[in-house]
N, C-alpha and C positions, 0 to 999 in steps of 0.2 A: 394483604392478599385476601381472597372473598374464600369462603367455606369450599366453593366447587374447584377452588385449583389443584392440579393432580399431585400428589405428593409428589411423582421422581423429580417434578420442579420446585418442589419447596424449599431446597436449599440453592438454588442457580444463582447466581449473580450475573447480571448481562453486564454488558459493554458499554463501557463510558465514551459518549462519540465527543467530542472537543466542544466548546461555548459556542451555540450560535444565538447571542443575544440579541433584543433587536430595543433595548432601552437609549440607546444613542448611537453614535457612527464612529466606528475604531478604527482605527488603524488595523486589518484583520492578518495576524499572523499565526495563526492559533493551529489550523488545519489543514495546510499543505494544499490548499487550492492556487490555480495557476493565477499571476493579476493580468492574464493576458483573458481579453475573451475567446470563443470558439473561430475558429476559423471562417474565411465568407463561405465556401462550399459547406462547412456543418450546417451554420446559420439557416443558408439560400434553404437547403434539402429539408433542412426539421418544419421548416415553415410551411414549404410544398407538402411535407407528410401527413400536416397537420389537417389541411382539407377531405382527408379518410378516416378520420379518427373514429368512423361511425361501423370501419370495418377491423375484425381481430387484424393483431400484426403477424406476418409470417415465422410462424414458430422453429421454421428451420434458419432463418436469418442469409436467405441465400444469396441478395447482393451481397449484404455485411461479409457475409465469411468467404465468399469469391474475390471480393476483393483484399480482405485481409490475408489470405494465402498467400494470394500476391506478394501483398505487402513484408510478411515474415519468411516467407522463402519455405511452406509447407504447403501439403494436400489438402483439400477441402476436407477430408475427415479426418480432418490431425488438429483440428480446433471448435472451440464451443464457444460461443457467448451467452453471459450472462446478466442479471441486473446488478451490475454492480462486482468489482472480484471478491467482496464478500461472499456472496453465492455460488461462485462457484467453489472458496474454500470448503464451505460447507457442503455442496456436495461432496468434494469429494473426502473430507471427513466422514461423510455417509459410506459410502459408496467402498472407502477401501479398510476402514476402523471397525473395531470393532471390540470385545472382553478377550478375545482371542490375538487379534490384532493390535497393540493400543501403541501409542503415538508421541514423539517424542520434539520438545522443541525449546528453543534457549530461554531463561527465565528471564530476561529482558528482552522483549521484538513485541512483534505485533498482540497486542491489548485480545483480541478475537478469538487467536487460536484456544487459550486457555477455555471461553467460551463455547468455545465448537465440539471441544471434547465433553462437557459438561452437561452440553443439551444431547448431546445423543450418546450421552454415559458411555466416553468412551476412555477406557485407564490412560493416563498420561504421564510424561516424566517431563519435568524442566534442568536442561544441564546449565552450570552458571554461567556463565563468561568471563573471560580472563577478567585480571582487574584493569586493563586496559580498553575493558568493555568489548573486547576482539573474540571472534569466536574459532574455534579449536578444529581443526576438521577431524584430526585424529578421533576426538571425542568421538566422530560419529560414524567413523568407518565400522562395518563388521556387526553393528550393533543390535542387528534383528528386529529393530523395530520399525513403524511408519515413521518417515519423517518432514517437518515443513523448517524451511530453514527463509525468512526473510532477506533478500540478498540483492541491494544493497539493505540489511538489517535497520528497525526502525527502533526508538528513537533515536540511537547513536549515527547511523549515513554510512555508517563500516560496509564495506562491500568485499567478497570474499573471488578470488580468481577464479578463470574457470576450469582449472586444472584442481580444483578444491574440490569444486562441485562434482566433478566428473570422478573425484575417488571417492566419495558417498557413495553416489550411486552405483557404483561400480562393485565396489564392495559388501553393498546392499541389498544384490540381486532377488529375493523375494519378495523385497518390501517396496513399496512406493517410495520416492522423494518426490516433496513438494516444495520448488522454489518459487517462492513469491517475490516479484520482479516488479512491485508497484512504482518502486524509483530508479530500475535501470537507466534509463532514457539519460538519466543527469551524471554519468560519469560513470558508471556500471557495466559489465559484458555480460547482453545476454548469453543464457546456456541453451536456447531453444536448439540451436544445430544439433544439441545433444540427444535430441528427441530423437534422430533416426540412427544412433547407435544405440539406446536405454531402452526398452521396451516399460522400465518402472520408472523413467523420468516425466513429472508434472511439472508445467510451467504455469505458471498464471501471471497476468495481468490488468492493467486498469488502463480507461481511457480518463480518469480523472484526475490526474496528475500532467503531465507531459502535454496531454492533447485536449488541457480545459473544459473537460465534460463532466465535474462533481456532481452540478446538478441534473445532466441526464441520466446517470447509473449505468454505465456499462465495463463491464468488465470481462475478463475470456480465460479458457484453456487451453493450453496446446501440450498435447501429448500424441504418441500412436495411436492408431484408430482403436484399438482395443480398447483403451483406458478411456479414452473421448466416448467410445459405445457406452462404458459402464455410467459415465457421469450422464447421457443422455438419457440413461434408463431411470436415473433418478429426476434429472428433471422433468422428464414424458409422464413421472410417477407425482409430481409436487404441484408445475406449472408450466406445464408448456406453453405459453403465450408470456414468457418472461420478462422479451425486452420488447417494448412499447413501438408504433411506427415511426413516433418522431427521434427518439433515441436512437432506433436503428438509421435511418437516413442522416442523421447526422453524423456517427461510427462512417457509413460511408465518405460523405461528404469529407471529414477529417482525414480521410486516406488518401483521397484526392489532394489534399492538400498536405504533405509530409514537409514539404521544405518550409511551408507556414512553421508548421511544428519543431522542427531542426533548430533552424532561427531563435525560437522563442527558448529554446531549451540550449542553446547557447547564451543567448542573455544571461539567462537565470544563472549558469555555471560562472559568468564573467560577474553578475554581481553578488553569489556567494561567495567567490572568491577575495573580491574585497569588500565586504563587509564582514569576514574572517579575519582579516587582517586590521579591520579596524577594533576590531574585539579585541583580540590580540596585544592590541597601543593601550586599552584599556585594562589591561592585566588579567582579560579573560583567558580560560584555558578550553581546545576546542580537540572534540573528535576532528577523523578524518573524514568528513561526510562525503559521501559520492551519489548524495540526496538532495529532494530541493528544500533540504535545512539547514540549518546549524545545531550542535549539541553543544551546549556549551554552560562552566559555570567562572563562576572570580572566589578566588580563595577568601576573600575578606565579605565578601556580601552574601548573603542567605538567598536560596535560590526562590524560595517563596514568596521572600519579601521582594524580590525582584518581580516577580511574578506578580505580585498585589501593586504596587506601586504602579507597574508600568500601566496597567488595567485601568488604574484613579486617573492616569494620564489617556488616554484616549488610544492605548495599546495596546493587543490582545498579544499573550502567545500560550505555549503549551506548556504545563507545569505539571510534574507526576511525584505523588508525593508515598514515595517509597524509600525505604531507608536509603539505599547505592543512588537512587534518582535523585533524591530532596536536592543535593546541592546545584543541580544543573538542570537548565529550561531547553525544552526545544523552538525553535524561530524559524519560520516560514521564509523562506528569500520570496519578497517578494518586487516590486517595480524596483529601481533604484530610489526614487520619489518616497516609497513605504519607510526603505530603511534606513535614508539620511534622518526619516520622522524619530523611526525608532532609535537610532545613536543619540541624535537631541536630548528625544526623553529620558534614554538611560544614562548619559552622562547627566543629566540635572539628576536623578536617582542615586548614581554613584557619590557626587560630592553631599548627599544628604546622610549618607551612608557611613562613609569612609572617612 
């Protein structure tokens, strides 16, 4: 780091985003993108949008979020969008954290949040997860603190009901919850309906899973207007010109097209499923995922070395090398075509192995 960096960042650690390499052509299972592309209405709309690129995009997003109201069955000020549902974690890490406030979340989930607390110094606790990598709701009833709880939880696919969720918050009444919903779509209930009995329930979302938009960066909030007001005020205070015009026309476009989306999120459920089972023939052992992954390890094979091997083969996936993690990689479902590739290669791994 250069002499001018501020100290409260001299100890930060950012966030490790997945391998996007570009030395040869993988097989990419590494990052939870869809292998479907965007929908033709995202497509048609981004292209149209692109011809104003010379003008700001509309900072209030008011096609995007009139028709996403629609689409979630809330008020236009009971949602936000954002670049990305990174952003808007992090507002509202801003927004509701604080030395007074601080924030609490499972030490296996999402890589960011530990992140989120760190850049805006905010105290935080990690509760474990069973040894079945399942998370506890007991833990977190009652517990006075902020909370984000990933649900369906990442890397494990665990998804918790929403009678879970509804005694957090419920229980919770001063404090915010923040459920992040990046893999509902794939086997998961959302808790949005909960928004208009919780006044401290946050929902967040991504369109880059489900609805194929990684590379446009949108993601959203849905809470009561009050909560949406507060995160507004952060963004009004950061960047208001957040989400770009062709990203937003696209956000519409894709709402337009929900049964594209359905469809495609049926595929993927039907070929995580079996490609679950074929793991399974191979003596691997699998969470419950309700995500568009796999969690999975093999008692006799090293999950790194699986991880490296597959990589030499023209195979990307996700590998976290932390002690409870090391043995088990995460895997992207991706075409059924991706993952007959990927069984090939890891059965030629496995008898090199075993």
């Amino acid at each position: 780091m250069s002499r001018f960096f501020s100290e409260k960042y001299k100890n930060l650690t950012p966030y490790t985003p997945g391998e996007q390499p570009k030395d040869t052509q993988y097989v990419k299972l590494n990052t939870n993108e869809s292998p479907f592309p965007p929908s033709p209405n995202a497509l048609r709309m981004a292209a149209e949008a692109a011809g104003n690129l010379q003008l700001y995009s509309d900072p209030e997003c008011r096609d995007l979020v009139k028709q996403a109201a629609e689409a979630f069955g809330v008020a236009e000020d009971e949602i936000l969008f954002t670049n990305g549902s990174d952003e808007v974690l992090n507002f509202a890490f801003m927004a509701f954290c604080d030395e007074s406030h601080p924030v609490v979340f499972p030490d296996i989930s999402y890589g960011f949040y530990k992140v989120f607390a760190a850049l805006n110094q905010i105290p935080y606790e990690e509760l474990p997860l069973a040894e079945d990598f399942t998370i506890d709701p007991k833990a977190y009833c009652g517990i006075d603190k902020n909370i984000v709880i990933a649900n369906p939880n990442a890397p494990t696919g665990i998804a918790l009901p929403v009678s879970a969720i509804a005694e957090i918050v419920e229980s919770n009444p001063n404090n915010v919850v923040i459920i992040d919903e990046a893999y509902v779509d794939f086997g998961g209930e959302s808790v949005i309906p909960l928004i208009h009995k919780y006044d401290n329930l946050l929902v967040t979302g991504t369109f880059s899973k489900s609805r194929s938009l990684a590379g446009g960066r949108l993601g959203f909030g849905i809470g009561c207007k009050t909560l949406i007001g507060d995160l507004n005020t952060i963004k009004y205070a950061t960047n208001p010109y957040n989400v770009n015009r062709m990203t937003m026309a696209a956000g519409v476009g894709t709402l337009l097209d929900e049964d594209y989306t359905r469809e495609n999120c049926k595929t993927i459920m039907e070929v995580r499923q079996w490609t679950a089972a074929q793991l399974k023939k191979l003596g691997f052992t699998l969470t419950d995922s309700k995500a568009n992954f796999l969690f999975a390890m093999h008692p006799r094979a090293d999950g790194k070395e699986i991880y490296l091997r597959l990589k030499q083969k023209g195979v990307l996936i996700r590998h976290f090398d932390t002690p409870r993690l090391h043995p088990y990689n995460r895997i992207t479902v991706g075409s059924r075509e991706q993952m007959e590739v990927f069984l090939e290669k890891l059965k030629e791994i496995l008898e090199e192995l075993l």
